[in-house]
C-alpha angles and dihedrals in degrees: 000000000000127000114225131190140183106227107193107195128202101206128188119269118303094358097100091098095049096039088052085049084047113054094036094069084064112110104244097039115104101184128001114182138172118248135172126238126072094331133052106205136034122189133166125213144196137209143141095260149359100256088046083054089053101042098038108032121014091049086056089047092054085053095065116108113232089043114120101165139002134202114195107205108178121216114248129197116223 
């Protein structure tokens, strides 16, 4: 069973277009798109945990220059 999240990312200035290039090229993220509101960016990702969503992919997403915050909301069945 995978593990699946919502990361909604605030980004500097202007940097909404490349941040959203840049972390869907990360292996786990499925669509990353830039939004308006209070956020700049929305992707969803995929692994096989959370720690491995953590470990593998939301560290690779923080690295990211143009980042300035990140909220993890994981995906829950009803």
């Amino acid at each position: 069973m995978s593990v699946q999240a919502y990361i909604l990312i605030q980004t500097e200035v202007g940097k909404a277009s490349s941040v959203a290039k840049a972390v869907s090229a990360i292996a786990g993220v499925t669509i990353a798109e830039g939004v308006t509101g209070p956020y700049d960016v929305i992707m969803r990702a995929e692994s096989a945990s959370m720690e491995d969503l953590g470990r593998t992919v939301l560290a690779k997403v923080q690295a990211v220059a143009g980042i300035t915050r990140t909220l993890t909301c994981p995906v829950t069945t009803f």
